[in-house]
Structure formats: structure tokens, C-alpha cells
C-alpha positions as CSV (number, residue, x, y, z in Angstrom):
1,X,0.0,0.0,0.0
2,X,1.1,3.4,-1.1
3,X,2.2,6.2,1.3
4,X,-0.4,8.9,1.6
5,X,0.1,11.6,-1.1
6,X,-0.1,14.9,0.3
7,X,-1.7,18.4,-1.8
8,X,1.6,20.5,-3.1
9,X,2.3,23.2,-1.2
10,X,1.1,26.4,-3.0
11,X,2.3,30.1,-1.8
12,X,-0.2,32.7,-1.5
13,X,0.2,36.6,-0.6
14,X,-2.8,38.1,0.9
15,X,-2.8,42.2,0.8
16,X,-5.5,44.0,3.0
17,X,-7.0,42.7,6.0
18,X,-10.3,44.7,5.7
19,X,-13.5,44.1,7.7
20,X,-14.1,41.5,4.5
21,X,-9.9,40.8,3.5
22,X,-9.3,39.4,6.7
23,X,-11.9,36.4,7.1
24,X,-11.5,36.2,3.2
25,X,-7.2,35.6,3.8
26,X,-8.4,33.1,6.8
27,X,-9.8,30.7,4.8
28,X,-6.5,30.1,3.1
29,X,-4.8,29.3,6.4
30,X,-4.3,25.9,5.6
31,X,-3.4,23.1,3.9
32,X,-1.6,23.4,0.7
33,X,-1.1,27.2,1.4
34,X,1.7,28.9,2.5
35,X,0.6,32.5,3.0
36,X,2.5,35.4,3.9
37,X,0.0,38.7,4.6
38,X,0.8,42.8,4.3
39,X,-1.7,45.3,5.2
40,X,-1.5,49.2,5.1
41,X,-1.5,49.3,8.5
42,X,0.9,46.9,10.1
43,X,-0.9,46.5,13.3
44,X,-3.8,44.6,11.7
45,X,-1.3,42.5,9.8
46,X,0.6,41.4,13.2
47,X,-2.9,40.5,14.4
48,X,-3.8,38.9,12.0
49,X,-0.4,36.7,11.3
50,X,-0.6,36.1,15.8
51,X,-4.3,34.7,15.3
52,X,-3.1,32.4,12.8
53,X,0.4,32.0,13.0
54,X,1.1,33.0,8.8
55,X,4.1,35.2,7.9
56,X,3.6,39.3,7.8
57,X,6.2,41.1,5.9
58,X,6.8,44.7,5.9
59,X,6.5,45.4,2.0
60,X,4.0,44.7,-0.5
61,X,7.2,43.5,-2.7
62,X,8.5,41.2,0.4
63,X,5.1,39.8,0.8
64,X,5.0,38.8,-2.8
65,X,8.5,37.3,-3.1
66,X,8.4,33.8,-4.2
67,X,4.6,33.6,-4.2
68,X,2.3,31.5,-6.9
69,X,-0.8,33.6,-6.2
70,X,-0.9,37.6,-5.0
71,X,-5.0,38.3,-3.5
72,X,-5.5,42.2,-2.8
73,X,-8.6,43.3,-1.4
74,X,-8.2,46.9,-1.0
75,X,-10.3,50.3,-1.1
76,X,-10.4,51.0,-4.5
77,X,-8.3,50.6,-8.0
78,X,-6.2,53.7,-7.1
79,X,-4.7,51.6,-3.8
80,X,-4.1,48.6,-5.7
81,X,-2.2,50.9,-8.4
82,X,-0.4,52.2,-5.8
83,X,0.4,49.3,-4.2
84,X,1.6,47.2,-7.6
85,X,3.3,50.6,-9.2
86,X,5.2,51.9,-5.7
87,X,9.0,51.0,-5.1
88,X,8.6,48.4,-2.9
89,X,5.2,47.2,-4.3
90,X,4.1,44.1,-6.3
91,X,5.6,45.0,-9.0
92,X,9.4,45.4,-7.9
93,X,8.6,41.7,-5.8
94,X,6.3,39.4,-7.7
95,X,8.0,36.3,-9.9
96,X,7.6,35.8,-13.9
97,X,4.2,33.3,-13.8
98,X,2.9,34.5,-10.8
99,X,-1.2,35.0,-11.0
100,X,-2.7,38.4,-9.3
101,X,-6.1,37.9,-8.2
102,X,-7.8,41.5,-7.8
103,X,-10.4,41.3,-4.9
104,X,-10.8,44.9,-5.2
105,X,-14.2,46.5,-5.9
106,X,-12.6,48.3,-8.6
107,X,-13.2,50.4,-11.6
108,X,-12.2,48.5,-15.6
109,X,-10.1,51.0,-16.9
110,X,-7.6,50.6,-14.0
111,X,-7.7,46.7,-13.8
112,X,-6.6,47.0,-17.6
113,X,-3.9,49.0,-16.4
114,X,-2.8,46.9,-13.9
115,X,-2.6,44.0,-15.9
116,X,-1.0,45.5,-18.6
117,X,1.4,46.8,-16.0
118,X,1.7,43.3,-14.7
119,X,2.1,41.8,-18.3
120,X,5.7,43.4,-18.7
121,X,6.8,41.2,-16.1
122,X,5.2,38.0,-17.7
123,X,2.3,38.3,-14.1
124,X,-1.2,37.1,-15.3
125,X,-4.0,39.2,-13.8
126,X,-7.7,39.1,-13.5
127,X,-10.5,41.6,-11.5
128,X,-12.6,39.3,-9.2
129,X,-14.4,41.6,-7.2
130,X,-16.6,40.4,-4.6
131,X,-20.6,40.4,-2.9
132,X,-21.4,39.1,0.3
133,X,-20.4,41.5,2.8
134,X,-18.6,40.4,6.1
135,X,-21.0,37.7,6.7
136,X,-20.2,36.1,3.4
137,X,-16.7,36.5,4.1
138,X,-16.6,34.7,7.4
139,X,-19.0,32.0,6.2
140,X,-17.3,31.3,2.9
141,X,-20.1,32.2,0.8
142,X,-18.7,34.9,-1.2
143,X,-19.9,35.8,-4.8
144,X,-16.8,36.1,-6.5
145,X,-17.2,38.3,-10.5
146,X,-14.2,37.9,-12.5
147,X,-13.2,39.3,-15.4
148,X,-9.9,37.9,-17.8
149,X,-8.8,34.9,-19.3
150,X,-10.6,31.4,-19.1
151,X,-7.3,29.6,-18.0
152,X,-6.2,32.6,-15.4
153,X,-9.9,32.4,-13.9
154,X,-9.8,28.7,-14.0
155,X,-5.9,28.4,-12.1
156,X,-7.7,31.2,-9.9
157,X,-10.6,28.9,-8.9
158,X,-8.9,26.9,-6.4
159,X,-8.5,30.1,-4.3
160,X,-11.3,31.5,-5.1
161,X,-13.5,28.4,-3.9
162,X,-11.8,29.0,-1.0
163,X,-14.1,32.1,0.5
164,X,-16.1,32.3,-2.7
165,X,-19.3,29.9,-3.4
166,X,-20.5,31.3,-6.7
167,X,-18.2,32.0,-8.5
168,X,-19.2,33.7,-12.2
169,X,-16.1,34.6,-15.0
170,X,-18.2,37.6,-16.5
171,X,-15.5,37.9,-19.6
172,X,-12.5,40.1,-20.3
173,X,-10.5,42.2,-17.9
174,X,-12.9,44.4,-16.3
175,X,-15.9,42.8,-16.7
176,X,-15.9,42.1,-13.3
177,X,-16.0,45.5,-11.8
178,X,-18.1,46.2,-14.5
179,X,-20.9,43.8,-12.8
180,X,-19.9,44.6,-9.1
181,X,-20.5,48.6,-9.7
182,X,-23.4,47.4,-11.6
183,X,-24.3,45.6,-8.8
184,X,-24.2,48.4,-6.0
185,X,-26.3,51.0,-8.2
186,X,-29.1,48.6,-8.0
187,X,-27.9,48.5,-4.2
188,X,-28.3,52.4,-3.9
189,X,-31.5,52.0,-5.6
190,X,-32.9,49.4,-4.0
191,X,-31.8,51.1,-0.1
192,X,-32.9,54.5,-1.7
193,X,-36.4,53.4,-2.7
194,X,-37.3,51.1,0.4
195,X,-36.4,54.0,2.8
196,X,-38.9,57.0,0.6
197,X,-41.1,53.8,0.8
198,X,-40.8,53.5,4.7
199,X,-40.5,57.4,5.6
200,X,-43.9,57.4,3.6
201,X,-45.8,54.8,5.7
202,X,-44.7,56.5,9.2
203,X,-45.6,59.6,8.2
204,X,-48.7,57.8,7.4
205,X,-48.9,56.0,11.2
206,X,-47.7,52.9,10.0
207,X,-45.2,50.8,12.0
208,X,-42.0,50.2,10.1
209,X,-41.7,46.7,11.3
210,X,-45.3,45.6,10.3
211,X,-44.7,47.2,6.9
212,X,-41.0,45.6,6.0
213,X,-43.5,42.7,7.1
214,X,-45.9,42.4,4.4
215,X,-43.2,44.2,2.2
216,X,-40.9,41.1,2.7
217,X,-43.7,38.4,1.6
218,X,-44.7,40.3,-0.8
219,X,-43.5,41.8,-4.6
220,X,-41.8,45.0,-3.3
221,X,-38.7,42.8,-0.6
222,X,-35.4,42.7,-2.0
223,X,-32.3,42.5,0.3
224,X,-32.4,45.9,1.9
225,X,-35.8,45.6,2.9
226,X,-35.1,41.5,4.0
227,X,-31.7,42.3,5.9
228,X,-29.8,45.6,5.6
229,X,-32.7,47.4,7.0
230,X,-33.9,44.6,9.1
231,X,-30.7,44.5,11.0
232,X,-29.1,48.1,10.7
233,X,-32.2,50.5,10.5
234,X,-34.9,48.6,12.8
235,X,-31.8,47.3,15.0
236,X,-30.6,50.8,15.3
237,X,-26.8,49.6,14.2
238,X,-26.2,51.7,11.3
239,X,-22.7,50.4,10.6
């Protein structure tokens, strides 16, 4: 009988621990990855790299060194520019081969220019923005958008399946912002029209709770009415 084979080791560099990058980079804290983490501010990256005993570095371009995949989940595009173009960013550490996954909700015209950027040093690239808030994050349930290549988003999708449960290539370079800003307008909408909606019914007398109540078995729910406002407005959190 055989010894047991075990998964190759694959090295991963996770940049930004966010509210939603952190729990995202924690389900990679295992076998076959080796990660290494660098966050903006290095406090968050030595808690996070205490909690789960992974490698912080004090460069984008040291955390990079060496590594098979590079995940950012930053702000915007203009960070992640700034993070790949700087002097001790991505770009001056990342291998020839190496795959950037961009979990950025960022904007098409700057993911193009990151990956051209990236191109010069033979890096494949793709935009893989993400929905699910913190609670998808910590649960693994992310929806993952990507936009590039079919063979870069399908040697992404081991990662990606990590923290990610649907996980959609939307086509070239871009397209995945594309959908994700897509995505939040109808998000604004949706939290714009279901609170004129529910200003309207207490001006009225009616009681916001027994409103989102027939609201949410009815035509008019959506998520904002079935959760965001259910947990932030009516439980008074407003995060």
C-alpha cells in the first residue's frame, strides 16, 4: 500500500486585511497554502499573522517574493495601483508566472492597467471583485465576478473556492468591476427606494416593522428591505 500523497504546497500573498480581506485571507490558512500577509496598517497584519500564525512582511514586494498567487482586497483601484506601481510594491517583488487575483471592488479601466502593467513582467492578472459583505466572508459564501482569461480564472478557482461559493467569469478584464458597480447601483436604488417607501408609511402611522413585514412576503422585498434594514435600520446599528 502506497504512502499517503499529500496536496503540493502552493504560496499565497494576501494584501489588505479589511472588515471583508481578513476572514477572506483566513480561509486560506491551511493546507496546501503557504501565506505570507501585508496590510497598510501593520498593526492589523501582526494580528492577524498572531491569530493564525502566517508570515507578515513589511513590504507589498517582500510579501510577494516567491509567491504562486498575489489576492488584494483593498479600497479601490487607485490603492491597488499604488500598491503594484510603488517602489517596494508588487511589481518590484512578484515572480515571472505569478497570478494576481484583484479582490478589489474596482473600476475597468484601472484593472486593464494593472494587468498590462503586470504583463511586462510576464504576471497574469484578473479583477474578481466580490458580494457578500462580512458575513459572506466569514462563512465562505462569497460571490466572486471575475473578469480575464478562461485559463487565469480557472488556475484562480482553487483560491477563489476557498471564500467564494458562486463564482461567475463575467469575460474580459474588467468585466468584473463592471458587474460589481453594476451591482451596487441597483444596491443604492434598491436602499434609496425602500427607505422613501418607509418614511412614507410613518408619516402615514404605520409601524415600520409591520410594513417591511408584508413588504418582505410580498413583490416590493429585495435584500435591503429583508436584511440591511432589518438589521441596521430597525436594530438601530447603522454600521
Amino acid at each position: 500500500m502506497g504512502a499517503h500523497r499529500q496536496a503540493p504546497e502552493l504560496k499565497a500573498a494576501f494584501l489588505g486585511l479589511g472588515a471583508i480581506g481578513s476572514p477572506m485571507a483566513g480561509h486560506l490558512v491551511a493546507a496546501p497554502f503557504e501565506l505570507t500577509v501585508w496590510n497598510r496598517t501593520h498593526e492589523k497584519a501582526r494580528a492577524f499573522a498572531g491569530k493564525h500564525g502566517v508570515v507578515v512582511t513589511a513590504s507589498p514586494a517582500e510579501a510577494v517574493a516567491g509567491a504562486d498567487v498575489v489576492i488584494c482586497c483593498l479600497p479601490s483601484s487607485r490603492e491597488v495601483m499604488d500598491v503594484v506601481a510603488r517602489p517596494d510594491g508588487i511589481g518590484a517583488g512578484i515572480r515571472p508566472g505569478a497570478l494576481m487575483i484583484d479582490c478589489t471592488s474596482g473600476d475597468p479601466a484601472t484593472s486593464r492597467a494593472i494587468a498590462a502593467l503586470l504583463s511586462e513582467k510576464a504576471v497574469k492578472f484578473i479583477d474578481a471583485p466580490v458580494s457578500g459583505g462580512v458575513k459572506g466572508a466569514e462563512a465562505g459564501t462569497l460571490t466572486v465576478m471575475c473578469g480575464g482569461s478562461e485559463p487565469d480564472v480557472d488556475r484562480a478557482r482553487p483560491v477563489l473556492e476557498r471564500f467564494g461559493k458562486k463564482i461567475v467569469h463575467c469575460g474580459a478584464i474588467g468585466a468584473g468591476d463592471a458587474v460589481k458597480a453594476m451591482n451596487q447601483a441597483l444596491l443604492a436604488i434598491h436602499i434609496w427606494s425602500a427607505g422613501e417607501a418607509l418614511s412614507a408609511l410613518a408619516r402615514l402611522g404605520i409601524d415600520t416593522r409591520v410594513a417591511l413585514d408584508v413588504i418582505n412576503g410580498s413583490s416590493g422585498r429585495s435584500n435591503s428591505s429583508e436584511n440591511l434594514f432589518i438589521e441596521r435600520v430597525i436594530g438601530r446599528a447603522f454600521p
